[in-house]
C-alpha positions in Angstrom: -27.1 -71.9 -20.1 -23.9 -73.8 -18.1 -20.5 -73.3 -19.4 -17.7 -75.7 -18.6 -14.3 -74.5 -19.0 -12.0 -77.6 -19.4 -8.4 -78.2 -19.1 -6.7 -81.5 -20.9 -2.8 -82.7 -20.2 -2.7 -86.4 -20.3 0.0 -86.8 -22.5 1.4 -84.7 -25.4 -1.4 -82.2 -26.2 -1.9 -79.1 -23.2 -5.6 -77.9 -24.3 -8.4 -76.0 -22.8 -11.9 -75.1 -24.3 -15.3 -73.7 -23.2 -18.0 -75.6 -24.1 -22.1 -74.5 -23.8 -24.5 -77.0 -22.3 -22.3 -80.2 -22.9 -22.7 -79.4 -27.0 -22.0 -76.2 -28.7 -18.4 -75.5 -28.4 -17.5 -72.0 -28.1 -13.4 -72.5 -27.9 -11.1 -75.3 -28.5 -7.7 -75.2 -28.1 -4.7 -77.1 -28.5 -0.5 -76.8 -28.3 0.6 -80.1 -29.9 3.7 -81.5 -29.0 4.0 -83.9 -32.1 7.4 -82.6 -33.4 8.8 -82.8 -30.0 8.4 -86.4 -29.6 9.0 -87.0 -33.2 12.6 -87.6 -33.2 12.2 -90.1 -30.2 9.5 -92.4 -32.3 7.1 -91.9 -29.3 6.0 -89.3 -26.8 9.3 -89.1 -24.3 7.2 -88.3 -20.3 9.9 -85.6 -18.8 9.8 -83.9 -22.0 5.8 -83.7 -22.0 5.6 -82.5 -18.8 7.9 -79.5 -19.2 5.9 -78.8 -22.4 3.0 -78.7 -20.6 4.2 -76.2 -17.8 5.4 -73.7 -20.6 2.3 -74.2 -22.5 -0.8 -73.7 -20.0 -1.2 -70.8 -19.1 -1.2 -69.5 -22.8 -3.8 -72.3 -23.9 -6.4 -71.2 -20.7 -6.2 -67.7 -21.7 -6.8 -68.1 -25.2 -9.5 -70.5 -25.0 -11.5 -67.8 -22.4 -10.4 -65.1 -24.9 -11.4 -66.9 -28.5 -15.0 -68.1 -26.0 -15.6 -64.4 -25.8 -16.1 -64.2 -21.8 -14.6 -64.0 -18.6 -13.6 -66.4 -16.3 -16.1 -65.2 -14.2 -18.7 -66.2 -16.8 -18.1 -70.0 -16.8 -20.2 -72.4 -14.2 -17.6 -75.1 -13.7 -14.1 -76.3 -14.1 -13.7 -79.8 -15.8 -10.1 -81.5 -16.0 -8.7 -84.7 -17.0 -7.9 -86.8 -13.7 -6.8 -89.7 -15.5 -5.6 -92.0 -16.8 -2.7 -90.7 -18.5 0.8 -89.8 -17.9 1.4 -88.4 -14.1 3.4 -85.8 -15.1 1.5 -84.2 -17.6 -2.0 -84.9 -15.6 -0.4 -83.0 -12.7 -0.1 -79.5 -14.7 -3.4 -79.7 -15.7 -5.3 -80.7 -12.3 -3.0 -77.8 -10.7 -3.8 -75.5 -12.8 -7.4 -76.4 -12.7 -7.3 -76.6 -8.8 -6.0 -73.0 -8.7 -8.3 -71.3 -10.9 -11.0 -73.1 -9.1 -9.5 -72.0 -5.8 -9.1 -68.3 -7.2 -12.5 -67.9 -8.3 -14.6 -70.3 -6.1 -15.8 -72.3 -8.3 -16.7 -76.2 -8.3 -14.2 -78.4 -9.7 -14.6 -81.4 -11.4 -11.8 -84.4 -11.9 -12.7 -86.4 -15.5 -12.0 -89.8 -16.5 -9.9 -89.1 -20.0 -11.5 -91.9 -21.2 -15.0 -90.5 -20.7 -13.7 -87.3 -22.6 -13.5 -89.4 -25.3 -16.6 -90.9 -25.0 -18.4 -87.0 -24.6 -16.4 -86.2 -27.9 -19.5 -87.8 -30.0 -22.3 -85.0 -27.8 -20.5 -82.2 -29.4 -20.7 -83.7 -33.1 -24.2 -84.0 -34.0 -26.7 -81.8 -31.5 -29.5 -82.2 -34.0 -29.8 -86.4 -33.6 -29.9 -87.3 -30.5 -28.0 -90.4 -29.3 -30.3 -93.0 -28.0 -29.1 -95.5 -25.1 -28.3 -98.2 -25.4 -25.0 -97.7 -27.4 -22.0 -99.4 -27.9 -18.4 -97.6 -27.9 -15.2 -98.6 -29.1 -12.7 -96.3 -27.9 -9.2 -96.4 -30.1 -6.2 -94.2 -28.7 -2.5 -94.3 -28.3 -3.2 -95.8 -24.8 -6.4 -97.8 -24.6 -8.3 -100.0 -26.4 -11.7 -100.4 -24.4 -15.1 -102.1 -25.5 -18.1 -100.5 -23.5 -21.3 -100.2 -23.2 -23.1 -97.2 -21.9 -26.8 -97.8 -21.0 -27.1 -94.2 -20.2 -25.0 -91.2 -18.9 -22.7 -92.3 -16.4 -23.7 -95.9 -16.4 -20.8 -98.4 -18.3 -20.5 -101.5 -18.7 -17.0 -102.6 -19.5 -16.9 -105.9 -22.4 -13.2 -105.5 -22.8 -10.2 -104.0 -23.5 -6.5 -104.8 -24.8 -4.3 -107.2 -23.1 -1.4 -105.4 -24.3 -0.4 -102.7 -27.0 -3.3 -100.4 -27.6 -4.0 -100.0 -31.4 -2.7 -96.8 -31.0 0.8 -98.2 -29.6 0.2 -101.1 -32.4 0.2 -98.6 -34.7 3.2 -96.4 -33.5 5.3 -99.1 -33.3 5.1 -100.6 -36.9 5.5 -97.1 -37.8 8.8 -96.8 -36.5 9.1 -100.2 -37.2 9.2 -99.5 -40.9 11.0 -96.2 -40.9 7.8 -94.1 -41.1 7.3 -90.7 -39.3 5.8 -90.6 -35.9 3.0 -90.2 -35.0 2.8 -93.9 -36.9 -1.2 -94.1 -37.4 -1.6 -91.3 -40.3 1.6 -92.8 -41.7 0.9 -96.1 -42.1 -2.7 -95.3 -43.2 -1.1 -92.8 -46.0 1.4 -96.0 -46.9 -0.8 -98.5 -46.5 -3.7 -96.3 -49.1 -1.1 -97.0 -51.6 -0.3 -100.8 -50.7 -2.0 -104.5 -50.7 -4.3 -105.2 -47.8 -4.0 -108.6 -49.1 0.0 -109.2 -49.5 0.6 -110.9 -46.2 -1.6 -112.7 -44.0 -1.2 -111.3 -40.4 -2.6 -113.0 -37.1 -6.5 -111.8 -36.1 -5.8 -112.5 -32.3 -9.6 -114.2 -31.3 -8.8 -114.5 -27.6 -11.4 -117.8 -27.2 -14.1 -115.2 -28.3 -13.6 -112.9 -25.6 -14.3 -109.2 -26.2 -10.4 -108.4 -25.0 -7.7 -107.7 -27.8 -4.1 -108.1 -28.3 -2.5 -106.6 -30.8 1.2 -108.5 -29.8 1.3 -111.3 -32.0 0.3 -108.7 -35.0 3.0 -106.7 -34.0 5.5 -109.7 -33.9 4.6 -111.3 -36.9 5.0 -107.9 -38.7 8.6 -107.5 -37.5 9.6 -110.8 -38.5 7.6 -110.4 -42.1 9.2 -106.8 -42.4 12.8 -107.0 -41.5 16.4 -108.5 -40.9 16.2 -110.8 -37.9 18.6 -109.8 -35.3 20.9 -111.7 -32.8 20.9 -109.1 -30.4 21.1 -105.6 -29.9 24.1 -102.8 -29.3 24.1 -101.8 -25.5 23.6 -98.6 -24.8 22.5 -97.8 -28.6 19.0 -95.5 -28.8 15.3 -96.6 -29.7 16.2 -95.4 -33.1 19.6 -97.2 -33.6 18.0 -100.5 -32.3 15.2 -100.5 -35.4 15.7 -103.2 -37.0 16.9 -102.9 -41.3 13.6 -103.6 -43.5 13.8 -107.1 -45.5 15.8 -106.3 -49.0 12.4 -105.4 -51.7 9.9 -105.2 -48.7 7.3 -103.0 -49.6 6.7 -100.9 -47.0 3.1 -99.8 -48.7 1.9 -103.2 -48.9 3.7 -104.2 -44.7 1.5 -101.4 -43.5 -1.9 -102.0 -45.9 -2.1 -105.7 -44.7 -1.2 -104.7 -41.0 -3.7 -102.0 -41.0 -6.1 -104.6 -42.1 -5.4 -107.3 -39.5 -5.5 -104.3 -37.1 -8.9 -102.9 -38.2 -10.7 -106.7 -38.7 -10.0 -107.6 -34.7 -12.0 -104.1 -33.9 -14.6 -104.4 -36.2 -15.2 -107.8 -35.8 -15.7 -108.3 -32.5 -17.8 -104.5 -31.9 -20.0 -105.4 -34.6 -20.4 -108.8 -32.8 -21.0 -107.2 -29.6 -23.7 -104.6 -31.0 -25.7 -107.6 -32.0 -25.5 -109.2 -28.5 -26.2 -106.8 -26.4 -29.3 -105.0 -29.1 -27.6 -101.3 -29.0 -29.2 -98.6 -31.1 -25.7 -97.3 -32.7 -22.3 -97.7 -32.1 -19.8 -94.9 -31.2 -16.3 -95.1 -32.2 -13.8 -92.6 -29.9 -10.4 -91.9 -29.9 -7.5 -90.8 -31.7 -7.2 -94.1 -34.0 -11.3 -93.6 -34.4 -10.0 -91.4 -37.0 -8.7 -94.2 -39.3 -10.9 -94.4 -42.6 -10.1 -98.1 -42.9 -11.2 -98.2 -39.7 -14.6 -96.2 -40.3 -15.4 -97.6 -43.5 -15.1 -101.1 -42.3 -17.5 -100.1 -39.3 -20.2 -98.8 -41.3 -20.0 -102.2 -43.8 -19.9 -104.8 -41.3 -22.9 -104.0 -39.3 -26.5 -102.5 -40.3 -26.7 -100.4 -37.4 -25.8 -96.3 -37.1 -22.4 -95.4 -36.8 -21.1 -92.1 -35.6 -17.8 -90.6 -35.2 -16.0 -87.5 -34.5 -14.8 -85.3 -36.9 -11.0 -85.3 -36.9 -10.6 -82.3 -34.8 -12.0 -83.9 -32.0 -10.5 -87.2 -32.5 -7.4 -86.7 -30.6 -7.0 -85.2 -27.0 -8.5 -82.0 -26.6 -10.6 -80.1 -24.3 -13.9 -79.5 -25.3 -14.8 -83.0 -24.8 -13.7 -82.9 -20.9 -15.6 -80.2 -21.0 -18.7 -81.6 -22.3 -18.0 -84.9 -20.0 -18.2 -82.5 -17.1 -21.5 -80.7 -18.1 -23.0 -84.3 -17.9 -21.6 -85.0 -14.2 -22.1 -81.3 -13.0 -25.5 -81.7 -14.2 -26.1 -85.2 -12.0 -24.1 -83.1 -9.1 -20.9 -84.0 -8.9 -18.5 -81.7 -7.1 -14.5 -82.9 -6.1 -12.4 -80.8 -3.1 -9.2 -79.1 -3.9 -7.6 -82.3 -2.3 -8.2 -85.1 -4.6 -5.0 -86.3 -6.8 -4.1 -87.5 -10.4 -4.8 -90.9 -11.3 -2.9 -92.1 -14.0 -4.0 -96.1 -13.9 -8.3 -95.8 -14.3 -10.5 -97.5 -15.7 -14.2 -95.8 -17.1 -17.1 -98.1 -15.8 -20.3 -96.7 -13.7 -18.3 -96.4 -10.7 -15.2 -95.6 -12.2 -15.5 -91.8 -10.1 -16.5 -93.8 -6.5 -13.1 -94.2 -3.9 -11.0 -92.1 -6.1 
């Protein structure tokens, strides 16, 4: 039996979990800073940090406490390295280089991104998942195409150009007045709306496996609301939204955007799986928790797909932790010396030179 305690701070969740063999998770736990951020319309970096600091210590010891051991018990330390905001990585890598200093243990610096990837190990033990598999990982920051031919071994198709679906998503939401975080909100609006009332852009990039979300995000803003000459210096994020069209329905502005959105993923995965001959395909990531987005998966191709339940969906621990069973079990080790790394890319030698 290995246990892997891991530590998670990228951006506005501080978490920490222990987790048994890379599967069975025996704590998970998380201080969201949703309401925090809310009033801003988007997660604001100084205040994350600070949020962090206050909240770290209290998330490690109840994680070890709700795990029923002792720090002594666990085999490894797993933290996220990066990407993510520097700030908020740096609380969690020195926290995680102090415990491992204080109780000589190895330490182990994850790509976030691989978390993500390890959140679908801890979901169904009982069916295995057999390589070659696509994944399509969906979060507030990154929208990356991959395919993993077996632990530790990527290979990157592509990624967004700009906005991440997540961002995408956010910023329609404050776009159209809705409450942040803006992907459950404009999937509640859009359940009650007409995926069919406006014909947003499906960016197709000369079939290219990258993304861009822009010119969906555009078109909605000029579909949605009162064009503006220019803004008032000085005047916040939230004074600076533009007013909604008169009679716009908001329900049916997020159902069709949701749609464009969720057609460029699907699309060009399911395209992908069929190219490359993957067993299954593994959706990851915060906006992997979209049932458009899920149902639309399952439809469009004939192959298995999995998916984390929602608790695991967002940032959280327990799937550092189970991405650093899988590289303490190949050997992987780091020194006390090595830094955040907020700009990284996952591909097989995504962890070489950094």
């Amino acid at each position: 039996m290995t246990l892997i305690f891991g530590i998670e701070s990228s951006c506005d969740e501080t978490a920490a979990a222990v987790v048994e063999d890379g599967q069975r998770i025996l704590s998970n736990v998380i201080a969201s800073q949703v309401d925090l951020h809310a009033q801003y319309g988007g997660v604001y970096p100084e205040l994350a940090s600070r949020a962090h600091v206050e909240a770290i210590s209290v998330v490690m010891d109840q994680a070890i406490s709700e795990a029923g051991i002792t720090l002594n018990d666990i085999d490894a330390i797993a933290v996220t390295r990066g990407p993510g905001l520097i700030g908020s990585l740096l609380v969690g890598v020195s926290a995680a280089k102090g415990l491992a200093l204080a109780l000589d243990k190895p330490l182990l610096g994850i790509n976030h991104l691989e978390g993500h990837v390890y959140s679908l190990w801890l979901t169904d033990p009982e069916r295995p998942i057999e390589f070659p598999v696509l994944v399509l990982i969906v979060s507030g920051g990154h929208t990356e195409l991959l395919l993993m031919h077996d632990h530790g071994i990527y290979e990157r198709l592509g990624g967004t150009l700009d906005d991440a679906a997540g961002e995408a998503f956010d910023k329609v939401g404050r776009m159209l007045g809705l409450p942040f975080p803006g992907g459950p909100s404009i999937e509640r609006a859009a359940a009650k709306g007409n995926p069919t009332a406006f014909d947003f852009p499906r960016s197709k990039l000369d079939d290219s496996y990258d993304f861009s979300f822009s010119g969906l995000k555009t078109a909605t803003l000029r579909e949605a609301t009162v064009p503006q000459s220019s803004g008032k210096r000085g005047a916040s994020k939230l004074e600076r939204t533009p007013a909604l069209r008169s009679g716009i329905s908001i329900n049916d502005v997020a159902a069709s955007f949701q749609k464009a959105l969720v057609d460029a993923l699907v699309t060009k995965t399911a395209r992908a799986a069929a190219e490359y001959h993957v067993r299954e395909i593994l959706l990851a990531g915060g906006v992997s928790a979209n049932s458009a987005l899920r149902e639309a998966m399952v439809k469009q191709t004939q192959l298995p797909v999995r998916f984390p339940p929602l608790r695991l969906c967002t940032d959280n621990a327990a799937m550092i932790a189970a991405a650093g069973y899988y590289r303490f079990r190949a050997g992987m080790r780091h020194d006390l010396d090595f830094d955040a790394v907020p700009s990284w890319q996952l591909t097989t030698d995504a962890y070489d030179g950094v």
